[in-house]
N, CA and C atoms as an extended XYZ file, in Angstrom:
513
Properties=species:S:1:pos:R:3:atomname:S:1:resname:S:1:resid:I:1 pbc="F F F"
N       -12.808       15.736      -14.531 N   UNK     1
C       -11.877       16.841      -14.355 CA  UNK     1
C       -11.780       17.192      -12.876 C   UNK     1
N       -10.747       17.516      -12.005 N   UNK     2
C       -10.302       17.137      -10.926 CA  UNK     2
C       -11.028       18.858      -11.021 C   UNK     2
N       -11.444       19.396       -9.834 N   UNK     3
C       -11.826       20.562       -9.612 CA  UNK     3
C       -11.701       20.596       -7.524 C   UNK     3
N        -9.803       21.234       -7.185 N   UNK     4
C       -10.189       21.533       -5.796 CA  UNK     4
C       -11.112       21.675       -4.995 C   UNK     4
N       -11.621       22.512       -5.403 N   UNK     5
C       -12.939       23.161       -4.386 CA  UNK     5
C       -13.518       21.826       -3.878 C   UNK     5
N       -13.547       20.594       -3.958 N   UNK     6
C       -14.371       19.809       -3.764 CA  UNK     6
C       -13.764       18.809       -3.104 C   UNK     6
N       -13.524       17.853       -2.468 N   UNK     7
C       -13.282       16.712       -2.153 CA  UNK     7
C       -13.228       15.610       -3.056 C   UNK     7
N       -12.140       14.862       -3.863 N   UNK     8
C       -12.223       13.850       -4.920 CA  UNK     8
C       -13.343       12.971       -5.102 C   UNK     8
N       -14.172       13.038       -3.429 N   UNK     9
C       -14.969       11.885       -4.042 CA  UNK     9
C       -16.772       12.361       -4.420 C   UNK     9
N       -16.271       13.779       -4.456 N   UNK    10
C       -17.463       15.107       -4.551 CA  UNK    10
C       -17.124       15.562       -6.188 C   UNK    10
N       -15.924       14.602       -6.974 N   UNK    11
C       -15.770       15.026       -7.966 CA  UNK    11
C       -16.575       14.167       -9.374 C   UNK    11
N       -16.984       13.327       -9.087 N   UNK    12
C       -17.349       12.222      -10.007 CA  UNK    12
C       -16.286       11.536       -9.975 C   UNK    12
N       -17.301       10.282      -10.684 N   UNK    13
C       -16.068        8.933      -11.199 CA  UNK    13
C       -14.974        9.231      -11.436 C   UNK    13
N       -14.030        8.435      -11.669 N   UNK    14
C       -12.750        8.489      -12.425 CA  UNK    14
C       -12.685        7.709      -13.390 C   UNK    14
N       -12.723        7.744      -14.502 N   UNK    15
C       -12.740        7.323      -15.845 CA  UNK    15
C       -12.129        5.843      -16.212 C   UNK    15
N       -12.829        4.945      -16.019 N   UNK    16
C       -11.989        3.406      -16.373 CA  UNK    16
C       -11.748        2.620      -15.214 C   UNK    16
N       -11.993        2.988      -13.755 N   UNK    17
C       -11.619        2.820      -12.602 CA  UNK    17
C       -13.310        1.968      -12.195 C   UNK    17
N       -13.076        0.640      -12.021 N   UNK    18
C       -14.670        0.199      -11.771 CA  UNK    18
C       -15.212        1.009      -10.387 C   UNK    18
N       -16.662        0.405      -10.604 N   UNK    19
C       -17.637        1.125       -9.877 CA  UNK    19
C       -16.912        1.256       -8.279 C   UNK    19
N       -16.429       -0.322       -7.673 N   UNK    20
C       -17.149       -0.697       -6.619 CA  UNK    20
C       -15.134       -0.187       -6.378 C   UNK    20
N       -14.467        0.255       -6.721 N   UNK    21
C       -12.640        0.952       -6.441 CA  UNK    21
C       -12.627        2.287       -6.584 C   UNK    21
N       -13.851        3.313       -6.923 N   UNK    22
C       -13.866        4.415       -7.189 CA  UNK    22
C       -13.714        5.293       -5.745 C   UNK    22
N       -14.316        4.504       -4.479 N   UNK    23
C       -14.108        4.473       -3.103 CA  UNK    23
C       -12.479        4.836       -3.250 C   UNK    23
N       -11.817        3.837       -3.298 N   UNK    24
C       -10.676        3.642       -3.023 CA  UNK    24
C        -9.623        4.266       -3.990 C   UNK    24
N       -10.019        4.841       -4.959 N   UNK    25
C        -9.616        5.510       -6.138 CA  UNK    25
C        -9.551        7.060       -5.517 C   UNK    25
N       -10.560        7.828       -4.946 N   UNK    26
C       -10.351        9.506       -4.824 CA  UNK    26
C        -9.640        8.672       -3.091 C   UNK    26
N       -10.073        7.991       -2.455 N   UNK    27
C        -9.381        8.690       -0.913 CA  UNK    27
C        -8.138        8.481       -1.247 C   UNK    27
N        -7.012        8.001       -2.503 N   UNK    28
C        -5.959        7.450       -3.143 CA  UNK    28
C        -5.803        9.149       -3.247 C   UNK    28
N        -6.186        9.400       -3.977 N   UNK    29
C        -5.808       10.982       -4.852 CA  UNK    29
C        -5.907       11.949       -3.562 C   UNK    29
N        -7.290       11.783       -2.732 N   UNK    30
C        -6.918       12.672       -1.823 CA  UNK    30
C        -5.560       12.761       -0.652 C   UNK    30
N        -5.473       11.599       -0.299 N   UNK    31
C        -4.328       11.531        0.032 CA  UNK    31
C        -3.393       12.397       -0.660 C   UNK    31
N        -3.218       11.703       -2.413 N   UNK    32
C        -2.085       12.625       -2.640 CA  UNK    32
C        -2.293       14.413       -2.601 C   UNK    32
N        -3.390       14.825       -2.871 N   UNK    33
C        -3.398       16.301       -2.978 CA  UNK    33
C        -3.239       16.819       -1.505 C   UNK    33
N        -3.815       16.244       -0.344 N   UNK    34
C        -3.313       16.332        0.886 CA  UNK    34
C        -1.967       16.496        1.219 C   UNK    34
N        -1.250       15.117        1.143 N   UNK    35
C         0.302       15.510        1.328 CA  UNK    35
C         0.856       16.374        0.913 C   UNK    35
N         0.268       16.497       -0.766 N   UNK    36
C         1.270       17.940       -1.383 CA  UNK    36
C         1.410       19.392       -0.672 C   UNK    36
N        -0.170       19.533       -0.116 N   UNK    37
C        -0.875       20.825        0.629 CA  UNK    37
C        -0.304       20.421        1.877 C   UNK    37
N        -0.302       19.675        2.796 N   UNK    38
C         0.525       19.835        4.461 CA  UNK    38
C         1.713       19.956        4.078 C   UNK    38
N         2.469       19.347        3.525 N   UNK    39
C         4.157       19.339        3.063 CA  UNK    39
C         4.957       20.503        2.294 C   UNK    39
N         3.605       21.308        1.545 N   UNK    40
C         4.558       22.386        1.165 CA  UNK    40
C         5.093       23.027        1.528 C   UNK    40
N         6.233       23.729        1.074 N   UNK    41
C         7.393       24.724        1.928 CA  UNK    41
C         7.511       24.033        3.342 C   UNK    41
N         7.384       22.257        3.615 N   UNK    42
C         7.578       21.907        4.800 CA  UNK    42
C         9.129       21.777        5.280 C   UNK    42
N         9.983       23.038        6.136 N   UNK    43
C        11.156       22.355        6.252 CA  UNK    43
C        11.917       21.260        6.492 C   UNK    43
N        13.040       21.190        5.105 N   UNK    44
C        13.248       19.810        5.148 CA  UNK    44
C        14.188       19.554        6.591 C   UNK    44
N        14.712       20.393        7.455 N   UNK    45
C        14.997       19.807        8.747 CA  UNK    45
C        14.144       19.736        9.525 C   UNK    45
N        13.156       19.935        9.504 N   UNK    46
C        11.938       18.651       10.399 CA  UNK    46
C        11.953       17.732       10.081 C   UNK    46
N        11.793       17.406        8.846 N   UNK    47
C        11.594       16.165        7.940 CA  UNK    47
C        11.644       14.838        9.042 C   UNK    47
N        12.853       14.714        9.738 N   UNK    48
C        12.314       13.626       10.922 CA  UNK    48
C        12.760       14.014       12.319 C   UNK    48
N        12.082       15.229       12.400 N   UNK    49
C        11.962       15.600       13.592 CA  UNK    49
C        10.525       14.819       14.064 C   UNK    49
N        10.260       14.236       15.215 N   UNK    50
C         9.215       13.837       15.794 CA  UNK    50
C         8.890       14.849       16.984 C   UNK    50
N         7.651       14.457       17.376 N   UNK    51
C         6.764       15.344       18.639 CA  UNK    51
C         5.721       14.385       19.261 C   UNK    51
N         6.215       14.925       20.790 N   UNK    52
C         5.296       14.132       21.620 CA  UNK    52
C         5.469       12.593       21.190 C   UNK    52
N         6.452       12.342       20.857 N   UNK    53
C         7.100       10.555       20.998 CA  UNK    53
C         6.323        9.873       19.080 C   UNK    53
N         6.101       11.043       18.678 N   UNK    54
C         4.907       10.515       17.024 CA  UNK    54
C         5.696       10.445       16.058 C   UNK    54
N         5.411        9.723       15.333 N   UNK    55
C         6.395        9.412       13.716 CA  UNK    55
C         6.406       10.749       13.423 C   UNK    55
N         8.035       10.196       12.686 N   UNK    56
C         8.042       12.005       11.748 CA  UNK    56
C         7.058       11.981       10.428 C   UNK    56
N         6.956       13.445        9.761 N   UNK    57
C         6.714       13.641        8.597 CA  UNK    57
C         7.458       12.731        7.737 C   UNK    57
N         8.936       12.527        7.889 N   UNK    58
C         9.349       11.768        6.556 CA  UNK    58
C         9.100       10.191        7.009 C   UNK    58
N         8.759        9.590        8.003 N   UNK    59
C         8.383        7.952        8.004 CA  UNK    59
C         6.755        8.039        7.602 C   UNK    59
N         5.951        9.153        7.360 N   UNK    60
C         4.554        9.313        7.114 CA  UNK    60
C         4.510        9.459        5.333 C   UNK    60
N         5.702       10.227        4.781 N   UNK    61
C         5.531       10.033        3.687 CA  UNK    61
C         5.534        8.828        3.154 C   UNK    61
N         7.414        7.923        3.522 N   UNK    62
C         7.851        7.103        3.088 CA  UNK    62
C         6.544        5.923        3.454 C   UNK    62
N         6.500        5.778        4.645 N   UNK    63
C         4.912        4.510        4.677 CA  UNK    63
C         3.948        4.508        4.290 C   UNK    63
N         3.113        5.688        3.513 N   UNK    64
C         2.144        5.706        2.781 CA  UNK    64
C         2.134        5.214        1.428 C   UNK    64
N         3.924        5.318        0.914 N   UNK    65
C         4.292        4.753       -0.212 CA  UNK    65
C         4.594        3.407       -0.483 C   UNK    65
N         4.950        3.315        0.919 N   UNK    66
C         5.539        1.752        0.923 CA  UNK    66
C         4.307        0.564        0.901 C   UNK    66
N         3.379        1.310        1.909 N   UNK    67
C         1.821        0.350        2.306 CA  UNK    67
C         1.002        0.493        1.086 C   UNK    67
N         0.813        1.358       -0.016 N   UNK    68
C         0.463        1.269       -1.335 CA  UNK    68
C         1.092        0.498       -2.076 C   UNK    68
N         2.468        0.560       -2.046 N   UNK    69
C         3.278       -0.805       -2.673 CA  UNK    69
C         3.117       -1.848       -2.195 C   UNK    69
N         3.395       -2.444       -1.296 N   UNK    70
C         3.006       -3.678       -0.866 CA  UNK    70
C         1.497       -3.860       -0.969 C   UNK    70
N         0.404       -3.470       -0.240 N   UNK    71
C        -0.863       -3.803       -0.708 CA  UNK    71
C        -1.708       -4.225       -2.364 C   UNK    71
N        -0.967       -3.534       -3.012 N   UNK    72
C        -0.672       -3.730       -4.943 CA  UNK    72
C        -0.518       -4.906       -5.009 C   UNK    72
N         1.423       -5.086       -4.295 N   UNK    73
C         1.624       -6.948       -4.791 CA  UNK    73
C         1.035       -7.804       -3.882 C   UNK    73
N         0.063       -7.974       -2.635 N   UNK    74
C        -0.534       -8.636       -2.390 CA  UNK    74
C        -2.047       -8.782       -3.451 C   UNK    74
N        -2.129       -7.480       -3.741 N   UNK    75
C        -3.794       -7.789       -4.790 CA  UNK    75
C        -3.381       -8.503       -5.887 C   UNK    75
N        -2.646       -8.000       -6.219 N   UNK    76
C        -1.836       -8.938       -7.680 CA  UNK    76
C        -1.960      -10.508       -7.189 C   UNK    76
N        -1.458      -11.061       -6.049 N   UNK    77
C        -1.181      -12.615       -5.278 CA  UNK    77
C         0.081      -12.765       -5.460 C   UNK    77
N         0.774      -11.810       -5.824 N   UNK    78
C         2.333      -11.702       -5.738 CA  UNK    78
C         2.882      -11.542       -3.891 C   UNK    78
N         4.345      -11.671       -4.240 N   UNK    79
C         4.837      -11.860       -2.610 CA  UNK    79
C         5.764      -10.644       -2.986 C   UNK    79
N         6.366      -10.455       -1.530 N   UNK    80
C         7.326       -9.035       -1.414 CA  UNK    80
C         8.895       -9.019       -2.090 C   UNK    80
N         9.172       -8.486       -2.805 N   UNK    81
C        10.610       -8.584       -3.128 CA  UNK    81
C        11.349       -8.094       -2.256 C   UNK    81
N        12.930       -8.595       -2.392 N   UNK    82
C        13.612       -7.894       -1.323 CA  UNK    82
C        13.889       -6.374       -1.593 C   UNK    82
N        13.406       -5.833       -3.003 N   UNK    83
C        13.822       -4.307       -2.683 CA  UNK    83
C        12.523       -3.579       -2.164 C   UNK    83
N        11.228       -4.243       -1.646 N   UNK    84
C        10.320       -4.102       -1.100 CA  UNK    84
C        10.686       -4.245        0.439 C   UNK    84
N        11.389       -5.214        0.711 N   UNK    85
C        11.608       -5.421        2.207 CA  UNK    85
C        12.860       -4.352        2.760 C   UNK    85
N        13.542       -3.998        1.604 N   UNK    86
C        14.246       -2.993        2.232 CA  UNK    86
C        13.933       -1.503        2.383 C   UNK    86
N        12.913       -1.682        1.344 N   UNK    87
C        12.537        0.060        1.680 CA  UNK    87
C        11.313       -0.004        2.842 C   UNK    87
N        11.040       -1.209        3.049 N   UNK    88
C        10.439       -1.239        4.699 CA  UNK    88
C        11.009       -0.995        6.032 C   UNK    88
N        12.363       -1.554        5.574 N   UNK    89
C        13.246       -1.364        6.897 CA  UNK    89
C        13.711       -0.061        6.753 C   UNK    89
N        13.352        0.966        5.863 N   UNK    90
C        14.248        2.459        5.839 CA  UNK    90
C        13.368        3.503        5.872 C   UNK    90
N        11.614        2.898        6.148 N   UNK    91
C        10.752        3.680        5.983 CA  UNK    91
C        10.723        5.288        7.189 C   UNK    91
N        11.852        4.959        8.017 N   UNK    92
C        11.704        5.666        9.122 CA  UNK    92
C        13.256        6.370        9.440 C   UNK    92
N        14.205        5.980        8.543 N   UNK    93
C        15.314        5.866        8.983 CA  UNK    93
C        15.590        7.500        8.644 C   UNK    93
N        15.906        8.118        9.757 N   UNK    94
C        16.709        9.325        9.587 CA  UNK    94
C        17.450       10.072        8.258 C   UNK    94
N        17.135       10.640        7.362 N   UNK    95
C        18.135       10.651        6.254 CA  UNK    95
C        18.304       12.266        5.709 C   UNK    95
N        19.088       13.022        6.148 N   UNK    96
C        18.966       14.177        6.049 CA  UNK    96
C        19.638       14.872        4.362 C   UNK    96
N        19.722       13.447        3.066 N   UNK    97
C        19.970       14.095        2.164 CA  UNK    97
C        18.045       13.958        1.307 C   UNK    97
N        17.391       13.950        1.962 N   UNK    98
C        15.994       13.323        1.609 CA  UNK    98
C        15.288       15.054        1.638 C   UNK    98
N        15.158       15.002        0.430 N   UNK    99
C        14.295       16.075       -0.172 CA  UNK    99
C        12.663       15.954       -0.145 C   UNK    99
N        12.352       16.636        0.699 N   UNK   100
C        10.290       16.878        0.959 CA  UNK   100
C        10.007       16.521       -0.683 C   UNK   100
N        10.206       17.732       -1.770 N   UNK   101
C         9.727       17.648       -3.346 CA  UNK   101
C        10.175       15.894       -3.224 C   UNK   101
N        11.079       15.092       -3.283 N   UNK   102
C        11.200       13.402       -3.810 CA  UNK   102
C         9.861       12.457       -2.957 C   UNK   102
N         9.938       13.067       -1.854 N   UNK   103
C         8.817       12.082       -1.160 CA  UNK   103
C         7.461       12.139       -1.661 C   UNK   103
N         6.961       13.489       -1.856 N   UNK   104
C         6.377       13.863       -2.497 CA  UNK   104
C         5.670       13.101       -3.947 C   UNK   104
N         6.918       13.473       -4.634 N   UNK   105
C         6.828       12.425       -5.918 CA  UNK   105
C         6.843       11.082       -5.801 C   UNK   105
N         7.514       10.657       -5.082 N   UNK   106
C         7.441        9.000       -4.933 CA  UNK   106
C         5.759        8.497       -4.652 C   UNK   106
N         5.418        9.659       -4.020 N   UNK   107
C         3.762        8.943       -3.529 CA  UNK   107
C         2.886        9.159       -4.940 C   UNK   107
N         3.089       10.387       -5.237 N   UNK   108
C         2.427       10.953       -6.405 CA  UNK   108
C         2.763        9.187       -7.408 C   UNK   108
N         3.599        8.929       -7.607 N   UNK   109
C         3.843        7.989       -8.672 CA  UNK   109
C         3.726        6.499       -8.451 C   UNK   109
N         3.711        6.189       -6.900 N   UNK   110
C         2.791        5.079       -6.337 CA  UNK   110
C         1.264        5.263       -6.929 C   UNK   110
N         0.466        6.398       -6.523 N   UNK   111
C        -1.097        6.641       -6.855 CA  UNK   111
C        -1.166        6.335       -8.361 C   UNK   111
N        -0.385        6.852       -9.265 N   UNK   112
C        -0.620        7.021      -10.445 CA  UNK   112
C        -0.844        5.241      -11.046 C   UNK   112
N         0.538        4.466       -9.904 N   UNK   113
C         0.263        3.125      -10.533 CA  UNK   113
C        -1.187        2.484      -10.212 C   UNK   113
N        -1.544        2.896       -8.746 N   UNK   114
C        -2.414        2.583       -8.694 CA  UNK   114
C        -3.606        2.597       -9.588 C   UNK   114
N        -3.863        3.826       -9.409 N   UNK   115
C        -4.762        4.195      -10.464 CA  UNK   115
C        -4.920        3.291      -11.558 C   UNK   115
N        -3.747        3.081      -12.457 N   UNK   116
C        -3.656        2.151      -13.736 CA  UNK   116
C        -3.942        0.868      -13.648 C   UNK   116
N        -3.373        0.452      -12.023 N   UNK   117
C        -3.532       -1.138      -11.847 CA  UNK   117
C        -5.414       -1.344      -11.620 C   UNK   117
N        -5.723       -0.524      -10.722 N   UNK   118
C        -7.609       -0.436      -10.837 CA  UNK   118
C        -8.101       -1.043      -11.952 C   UNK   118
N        -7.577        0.358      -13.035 N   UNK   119
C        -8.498        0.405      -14.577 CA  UNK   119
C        -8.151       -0.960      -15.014 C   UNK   119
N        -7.631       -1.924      -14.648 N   UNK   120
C        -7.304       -3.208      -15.275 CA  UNK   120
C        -7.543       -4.565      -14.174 C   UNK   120
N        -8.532       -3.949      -13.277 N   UNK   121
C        -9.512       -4.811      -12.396 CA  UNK   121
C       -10.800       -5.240      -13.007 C   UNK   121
N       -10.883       -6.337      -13.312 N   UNK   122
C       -12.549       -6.879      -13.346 CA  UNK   122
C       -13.506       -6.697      -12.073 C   UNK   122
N       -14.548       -6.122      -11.792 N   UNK   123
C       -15.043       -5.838      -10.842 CA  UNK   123
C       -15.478       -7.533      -10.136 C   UNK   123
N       -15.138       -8.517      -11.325 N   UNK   124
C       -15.930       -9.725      -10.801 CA  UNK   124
C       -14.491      -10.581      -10.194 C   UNK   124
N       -13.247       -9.627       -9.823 N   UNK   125
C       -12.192      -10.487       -9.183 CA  UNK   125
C       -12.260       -9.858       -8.423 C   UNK   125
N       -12.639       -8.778       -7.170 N   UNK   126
C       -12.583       -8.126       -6.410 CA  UNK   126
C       -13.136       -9.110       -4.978 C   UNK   126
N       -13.438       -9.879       -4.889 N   UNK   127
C       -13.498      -10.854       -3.969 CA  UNK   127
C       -12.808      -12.186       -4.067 C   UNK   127
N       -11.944      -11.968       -4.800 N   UNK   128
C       -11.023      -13.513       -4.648 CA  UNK   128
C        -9.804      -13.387       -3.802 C   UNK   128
N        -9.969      -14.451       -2.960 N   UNK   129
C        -8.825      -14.374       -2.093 CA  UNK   129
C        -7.592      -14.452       -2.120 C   UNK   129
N        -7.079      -13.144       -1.065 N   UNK   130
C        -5.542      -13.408       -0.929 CA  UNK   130
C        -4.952      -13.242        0.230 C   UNK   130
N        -3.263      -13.014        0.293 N   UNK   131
C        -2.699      -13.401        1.768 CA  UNK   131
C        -2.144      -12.200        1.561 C   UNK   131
N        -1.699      -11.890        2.886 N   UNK   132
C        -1.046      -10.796        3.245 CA  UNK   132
C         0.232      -11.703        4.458 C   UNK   132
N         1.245      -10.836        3.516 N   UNK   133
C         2.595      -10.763        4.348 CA  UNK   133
C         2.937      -13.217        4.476 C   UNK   133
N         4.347      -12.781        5.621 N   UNK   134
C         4.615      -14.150        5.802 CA  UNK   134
C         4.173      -15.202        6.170 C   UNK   134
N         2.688      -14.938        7.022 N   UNK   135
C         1.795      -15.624        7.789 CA  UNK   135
C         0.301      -15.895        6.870 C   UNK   135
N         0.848      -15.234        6.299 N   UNK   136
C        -0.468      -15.342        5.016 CA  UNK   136
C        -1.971      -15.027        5.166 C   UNK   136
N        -2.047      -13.916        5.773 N   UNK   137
C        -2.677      -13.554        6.961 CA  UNK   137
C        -4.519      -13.613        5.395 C   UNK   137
N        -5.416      -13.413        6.379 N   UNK   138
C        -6.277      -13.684        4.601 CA  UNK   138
C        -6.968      -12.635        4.435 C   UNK   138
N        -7.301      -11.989        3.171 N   UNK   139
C        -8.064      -11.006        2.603 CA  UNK   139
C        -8.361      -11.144        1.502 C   UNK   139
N        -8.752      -10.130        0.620 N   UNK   140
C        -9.311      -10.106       -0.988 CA  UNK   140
C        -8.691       -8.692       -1.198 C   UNK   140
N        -8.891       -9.060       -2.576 N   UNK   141
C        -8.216       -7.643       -3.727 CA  UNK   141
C        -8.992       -6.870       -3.141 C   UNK   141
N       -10.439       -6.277       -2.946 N   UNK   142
C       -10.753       -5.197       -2.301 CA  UNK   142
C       -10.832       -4.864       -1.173 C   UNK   142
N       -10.652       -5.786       -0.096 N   UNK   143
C        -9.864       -5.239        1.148 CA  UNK   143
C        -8.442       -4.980        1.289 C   UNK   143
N        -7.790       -5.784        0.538 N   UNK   144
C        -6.208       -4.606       -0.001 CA  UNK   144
C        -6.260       -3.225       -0.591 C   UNK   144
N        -7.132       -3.716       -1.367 N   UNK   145
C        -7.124       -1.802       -2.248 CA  UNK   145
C        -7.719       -0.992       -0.937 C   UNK   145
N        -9.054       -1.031       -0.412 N   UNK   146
C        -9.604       -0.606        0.290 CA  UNK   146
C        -8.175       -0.258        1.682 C   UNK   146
N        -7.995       -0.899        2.409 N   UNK   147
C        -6.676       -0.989        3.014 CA  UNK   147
C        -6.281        0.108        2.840 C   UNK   147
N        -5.034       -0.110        1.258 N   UNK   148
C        -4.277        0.533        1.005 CA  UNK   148
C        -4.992        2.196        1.105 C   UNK   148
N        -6.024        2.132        0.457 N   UNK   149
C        -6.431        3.542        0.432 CA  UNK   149
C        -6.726        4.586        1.779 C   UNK   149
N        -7.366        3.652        2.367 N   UNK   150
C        -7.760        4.451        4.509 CA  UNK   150
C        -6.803        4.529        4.992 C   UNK   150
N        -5.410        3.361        4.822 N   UNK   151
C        -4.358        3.928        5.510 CA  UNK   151
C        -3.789        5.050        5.399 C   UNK   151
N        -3.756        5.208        4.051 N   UNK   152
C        -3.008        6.407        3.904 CA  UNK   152
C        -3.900        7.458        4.045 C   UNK   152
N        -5.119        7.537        4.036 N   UNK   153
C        -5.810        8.696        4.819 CA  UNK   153
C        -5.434        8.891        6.338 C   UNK   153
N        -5.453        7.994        6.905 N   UNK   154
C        -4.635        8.164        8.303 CA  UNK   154
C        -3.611        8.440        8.719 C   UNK   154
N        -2.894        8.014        7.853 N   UNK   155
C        -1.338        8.628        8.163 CA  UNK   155
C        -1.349        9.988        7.429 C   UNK   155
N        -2.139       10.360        6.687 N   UNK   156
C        -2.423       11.861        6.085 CA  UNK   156
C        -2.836       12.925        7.251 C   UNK   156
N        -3.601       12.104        8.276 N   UNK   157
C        -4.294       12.856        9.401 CA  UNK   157
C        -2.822       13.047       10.138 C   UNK   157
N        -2.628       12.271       10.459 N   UNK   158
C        -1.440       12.113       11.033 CA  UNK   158
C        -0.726       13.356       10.939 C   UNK   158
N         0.072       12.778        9.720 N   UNK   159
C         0.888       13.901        8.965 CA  UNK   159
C         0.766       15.221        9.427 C   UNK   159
N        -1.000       15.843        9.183 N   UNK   160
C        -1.384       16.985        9.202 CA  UNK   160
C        -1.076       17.570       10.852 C   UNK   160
N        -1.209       16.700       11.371 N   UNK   161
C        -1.058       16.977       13.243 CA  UNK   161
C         0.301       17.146       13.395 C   UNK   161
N         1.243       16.696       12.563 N   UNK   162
C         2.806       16.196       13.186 CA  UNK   162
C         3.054       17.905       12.516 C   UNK   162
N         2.722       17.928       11.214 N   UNK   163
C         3.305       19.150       10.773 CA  UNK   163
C         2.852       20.841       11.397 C   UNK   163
N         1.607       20.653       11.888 N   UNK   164
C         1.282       21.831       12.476 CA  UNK   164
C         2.054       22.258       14.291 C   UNK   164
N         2.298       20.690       14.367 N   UNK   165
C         3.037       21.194       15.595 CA  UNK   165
C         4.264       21.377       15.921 C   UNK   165
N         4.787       20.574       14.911 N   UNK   166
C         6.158       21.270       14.754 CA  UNK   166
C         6.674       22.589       14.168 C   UNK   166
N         5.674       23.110       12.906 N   UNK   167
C         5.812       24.162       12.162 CA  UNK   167
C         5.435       25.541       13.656 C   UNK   167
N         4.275       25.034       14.527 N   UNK   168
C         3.905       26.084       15.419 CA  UNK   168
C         5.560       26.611       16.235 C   UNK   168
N         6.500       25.213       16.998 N   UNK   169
C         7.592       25.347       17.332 CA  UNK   169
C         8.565       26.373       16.816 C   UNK   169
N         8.126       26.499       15.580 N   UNK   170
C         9.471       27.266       15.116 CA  UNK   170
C         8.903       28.999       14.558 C   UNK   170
N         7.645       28.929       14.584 N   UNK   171
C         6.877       30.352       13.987 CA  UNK   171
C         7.278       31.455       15.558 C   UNK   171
C-alpha cells in the first residue's frame, strides 16, 4: 500500500515485480508521484518556456515518456517503430495546445506498463543481452530497466529546478 509520507522505496516491495526490478520499480513510481507534485497547477504557458538556455518542463515530461518507451522495446529485443521515432522528434517541439493534466497522464500510463511488463520478467532473463538504438550499442534487460528508471529521476531533478525558476519569475 503506497503510503506518501515515505519514499516508494521506504514502502516495501511491490507485489509480483521480482526481487532484483523492485530498484527500478519505486524510482519508476517515484518519478511518477514527483512529476504530478512539481507540475501541479504548473502554468500551461511555461510549459516550454526554458531558463538559463535548459529544456522546458514540457520536453522533460514528453522524454521521460518517450525514454521509458523505448527502453521497454529494447528489453523486449524489439526495435523502434516509426510512431516511436516520431514522438522522438516532437519530444521538445513547442506545442501550445498541450495540456500539463495529458503529459501527466501519458507518463502515469507509460509506468503503469511498466510496472506490468516487470511482473512478467523472469529474474533469470535479466542478464541476457541486448542492443540499444541503430548502432546496436550493447546492454541487458536490467541495464535498460535500470536506465529507464535513473533517467527519469534526473530529468525529475531537472524538472524540479526548471519549474521553481520559472514559477519564482512570475510570483
Amino acid at each position: 500500500m503506497e503510503n506518501e509520507e515515505y519514499e516508494f522505496w521506504l514502502s516495501g516491495p511491490i507485489q509480483g515485480v521480482p526481487d532484483l526490478l523492485q530498484p527500478a520499480a519505486h524510482a519508476l513510481l517515484q518519478s511518477e508521484r514527483e512529476l504530478k507534485k512539481y507540475t501541479q497547477d504548473f502554468p500551461k504557458e511555461l510549459l516550454w518556456a526554458k531558463t538559463s538556455g535548459r529544456a522546458s518542463i514540457g520536453f522533460h515530461m514528453n522524454h521521460i515518456t518517450g525514454v521509458l518507451d523505448r527502453m521497454l522495446t529494447y528489453a523486449k529485443g524489439e526495435s523502434l517503430s516509426d510512431a516511436q521515432f516520431q514522438f522522438l522528434k516532437k519530444e521538445g517541439a513547442f506545442n501550445l495546445t498541450t495540456e500539463v493534466g495529458d503529459l501527466q497522464e501519458q507518463f502515469s500510463t507509460k509506468v503503469s506498463e511498466a510496472l506490468a511488463y516487470f511482473k512478467t520478467i523472469p529474474e533469470s532473463s535479466l542478464t541476457e543481452k541486448r542492443t540499444v538504438g541503430r548502432k546496436k550499442l550493447p546492454s541487458t534487460v536490467i541495464g535498460l530497466l535500470f536506465h529507464a528508471a535513473e533517467h527519469s529521476q534526473r530529468h525529475i531533478g531537472q524538472l524540479l529546478v526548471t519549474a521553481s525558476v520559472l514559477q519564482s519569475k512570475i510570483s
